[in-house]
Wavefront OBJ file of the C-alpha trace (Angstrom):
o trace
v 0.000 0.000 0.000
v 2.769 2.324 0.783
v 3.677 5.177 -2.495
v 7.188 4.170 -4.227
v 8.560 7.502 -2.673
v 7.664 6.516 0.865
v 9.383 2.774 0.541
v 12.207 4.397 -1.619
v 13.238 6.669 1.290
v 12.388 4.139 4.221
v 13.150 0.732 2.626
v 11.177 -2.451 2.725
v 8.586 -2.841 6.291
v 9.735 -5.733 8.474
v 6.396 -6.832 9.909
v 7.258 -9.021 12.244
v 10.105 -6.540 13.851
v 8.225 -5.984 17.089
v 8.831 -9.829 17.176
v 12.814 -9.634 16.944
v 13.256 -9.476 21.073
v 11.644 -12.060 21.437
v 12.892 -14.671 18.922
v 15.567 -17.126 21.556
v 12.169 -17.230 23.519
v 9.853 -18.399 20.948
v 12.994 -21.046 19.079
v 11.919 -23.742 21.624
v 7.759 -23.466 22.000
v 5.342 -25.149 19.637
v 3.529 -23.256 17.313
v 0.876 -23.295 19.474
v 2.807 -21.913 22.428
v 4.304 -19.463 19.892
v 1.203 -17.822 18.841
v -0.363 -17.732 22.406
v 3.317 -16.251 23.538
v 2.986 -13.543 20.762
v -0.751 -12.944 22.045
v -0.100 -12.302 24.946
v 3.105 -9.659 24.619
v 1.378 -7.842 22.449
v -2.406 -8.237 21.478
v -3.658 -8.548 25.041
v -1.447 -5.778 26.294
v -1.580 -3.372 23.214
v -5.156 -3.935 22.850
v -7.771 -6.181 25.292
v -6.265 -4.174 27.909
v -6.145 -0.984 27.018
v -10.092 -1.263 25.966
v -10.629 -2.598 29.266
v -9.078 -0.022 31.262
v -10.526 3.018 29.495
v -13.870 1.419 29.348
v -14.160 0.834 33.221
v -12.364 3.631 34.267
v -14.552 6.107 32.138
v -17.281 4.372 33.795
v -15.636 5.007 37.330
v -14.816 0.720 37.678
v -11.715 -0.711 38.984
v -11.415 -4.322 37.123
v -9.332 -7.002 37.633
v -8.209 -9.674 35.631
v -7.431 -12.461 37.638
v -6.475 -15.127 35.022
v -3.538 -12.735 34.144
v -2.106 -13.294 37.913
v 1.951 -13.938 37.096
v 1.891 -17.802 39.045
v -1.008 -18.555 37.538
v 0.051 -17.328 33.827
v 3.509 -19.203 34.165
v 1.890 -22.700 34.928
v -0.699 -22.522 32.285
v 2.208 -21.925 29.729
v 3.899 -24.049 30.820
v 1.540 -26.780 30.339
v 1.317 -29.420 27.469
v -0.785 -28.041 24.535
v -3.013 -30.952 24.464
v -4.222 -29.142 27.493
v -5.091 -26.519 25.817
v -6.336 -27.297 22.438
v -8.151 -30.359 21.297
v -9.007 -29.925 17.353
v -11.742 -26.815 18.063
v -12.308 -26.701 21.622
v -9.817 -24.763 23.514
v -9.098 -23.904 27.328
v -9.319 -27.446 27.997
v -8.265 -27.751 31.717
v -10.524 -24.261 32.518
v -13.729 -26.159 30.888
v -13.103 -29.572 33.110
v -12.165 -27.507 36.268
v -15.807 -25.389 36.363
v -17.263 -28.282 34.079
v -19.517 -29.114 37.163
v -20.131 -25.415 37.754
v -21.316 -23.414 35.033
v -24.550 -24.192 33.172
v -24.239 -25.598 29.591
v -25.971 -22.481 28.427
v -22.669 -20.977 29.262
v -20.240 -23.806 28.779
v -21.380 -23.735 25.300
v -21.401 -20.196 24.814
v -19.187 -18.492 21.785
v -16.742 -15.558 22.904
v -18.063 -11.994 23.564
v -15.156 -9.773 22.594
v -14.922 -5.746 22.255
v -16.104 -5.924 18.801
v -17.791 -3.009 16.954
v -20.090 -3.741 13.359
v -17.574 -1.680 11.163
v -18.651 -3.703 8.229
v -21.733 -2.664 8.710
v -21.300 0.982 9.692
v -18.952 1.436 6.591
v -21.636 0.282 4.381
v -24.313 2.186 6.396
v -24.564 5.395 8.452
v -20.825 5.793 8.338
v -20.196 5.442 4.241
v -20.676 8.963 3.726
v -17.948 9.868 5.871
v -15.718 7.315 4.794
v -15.543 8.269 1.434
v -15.504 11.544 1.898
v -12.071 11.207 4.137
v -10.260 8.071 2.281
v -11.072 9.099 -1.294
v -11.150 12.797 -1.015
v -8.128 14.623 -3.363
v -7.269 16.641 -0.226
v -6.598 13.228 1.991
v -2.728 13.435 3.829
v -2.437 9.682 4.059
v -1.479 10.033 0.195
v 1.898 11.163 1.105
v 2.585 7.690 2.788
v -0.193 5.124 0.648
v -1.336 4.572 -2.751
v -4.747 6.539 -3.505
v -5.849 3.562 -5.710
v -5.228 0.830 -3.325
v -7.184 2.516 -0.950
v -9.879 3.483 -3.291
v -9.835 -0.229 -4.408
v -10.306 -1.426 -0.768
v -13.305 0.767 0.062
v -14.726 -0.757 -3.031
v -14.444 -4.394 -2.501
v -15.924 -3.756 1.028
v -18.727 -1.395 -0.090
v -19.560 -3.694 -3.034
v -19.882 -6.400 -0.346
v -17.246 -8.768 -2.160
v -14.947 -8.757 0.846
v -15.695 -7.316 5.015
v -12.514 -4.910 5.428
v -14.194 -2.796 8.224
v -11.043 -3.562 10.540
v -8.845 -2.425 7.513
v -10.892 0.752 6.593
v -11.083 1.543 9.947
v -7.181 1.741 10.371
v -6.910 4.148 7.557
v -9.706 6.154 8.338
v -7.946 6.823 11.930
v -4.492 7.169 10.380
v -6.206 10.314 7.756
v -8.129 11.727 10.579
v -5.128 11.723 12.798
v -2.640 13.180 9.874
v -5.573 15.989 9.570
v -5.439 16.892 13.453
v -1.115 16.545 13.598
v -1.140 19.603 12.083
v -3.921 21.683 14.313
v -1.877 20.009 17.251
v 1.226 21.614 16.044
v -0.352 25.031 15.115
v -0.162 26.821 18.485
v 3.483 25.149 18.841
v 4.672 26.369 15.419
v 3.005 29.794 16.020
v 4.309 30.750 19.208
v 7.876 30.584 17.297
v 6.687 32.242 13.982
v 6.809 29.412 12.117
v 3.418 29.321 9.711
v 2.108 25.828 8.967
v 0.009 24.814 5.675
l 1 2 3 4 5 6 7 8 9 10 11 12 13 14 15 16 17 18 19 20 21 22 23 24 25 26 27 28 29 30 31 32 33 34 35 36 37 38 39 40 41 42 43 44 45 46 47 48 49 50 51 52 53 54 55 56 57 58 59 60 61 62 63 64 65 66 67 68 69 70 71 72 73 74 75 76 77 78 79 80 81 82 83 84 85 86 87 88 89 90 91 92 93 94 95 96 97 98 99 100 101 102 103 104 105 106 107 108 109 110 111 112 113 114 115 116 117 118 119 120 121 122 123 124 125 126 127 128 129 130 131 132 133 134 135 136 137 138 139 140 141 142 143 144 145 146 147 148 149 150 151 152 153 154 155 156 157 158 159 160 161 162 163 164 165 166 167 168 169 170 171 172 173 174 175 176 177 178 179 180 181 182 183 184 185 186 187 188 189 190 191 192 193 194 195 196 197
């Protein structure tokens, strides 16, 4: 997606370079272990987490997560992964240890995560808006990514041929935040007489 001019002058993206640190600790772990190692150093912390701390503490909550207690998190991963996944049903020694205390209706119950309908939205009451930021001839993000990959993405989700809410999403916030880095700079900039565009 990036514009030749933007890899020319910072060379090929290495997206698994947040990864790098940890790569003697990963060598040894299955693949399973792997991915549940990378999960939790960075999707749980960079993300679960954070929506779970602004979300109770705009609401005036203190929450706890006690599964993430450090004993408790070094014994489960340490644990054989047959304990842990058998073909589609995961958390295996969690289900048998409240097997005899939680009601099926629960037991059988999918995962209820932070998720928001962007697919929907971006085909809906938010379309307007998208378009008007991602395929606008004044959008900033063109500096950095190619107009007509972008404009090719908005149409394979609006045409319903493919869900890319998550995708659209990220570059709607990237343009929106290019359009306020400059407002956030303006009193900076003008208290030293420099004049932004």
């Amino acid at each position: 997606m990036f514009t030749p001019d933007f890899l020319a002058l910072h060379g090929p993206i290495d997206k698994l370079g947040y990864l790098r640190q940890d790569t003697a600790a990963l060598e040894p772990l299955s693949t399973l272990s792997q991915l549940l190692y990378v999960n939790y150093r960075s999707y749980l912390l960079d993300d679960l987490l954070v929506k779970m701390d602004r979300c109770s503490m705009a609401n005036s909550l203190e929450t706890r997560s006690p599964y993430l207690d450090r004993e408790l998190t070094e014994y489960v991963a340490q644990l054989p992964d047959h304990f842990k996944l058998a073909g589609t049903t995961r958390k295996i020694v969690l289900r048998k240890a409240f097997a005899d205390m939680l009601p099926p209706a629960i037991k059988s119950r999918g995962k209820m995560g932070f998720g928001v309908p962007l697919d929907a939205w971006f085909r809906g009451e938010l379309k307007d808006y998208l378009l008007e930021m991602l395929l606008s001839t004044e959008a900033r993000y063109r500096a950095y990514l190619s107009r007509a990959r972008v404009a090719e993405l908005v149409d394979l989700h609006e045409s319903g041929r493919a869900n890319l809410g998550l995708q659209l999403w990220t570059l709607l916030t990237f343009e929106v935040w290019l359009r306020l880095l400059s407002e956030w700079n303006r009193p900076a900039a003008a208290s030293h007489g420099v004049t932004l565009s």
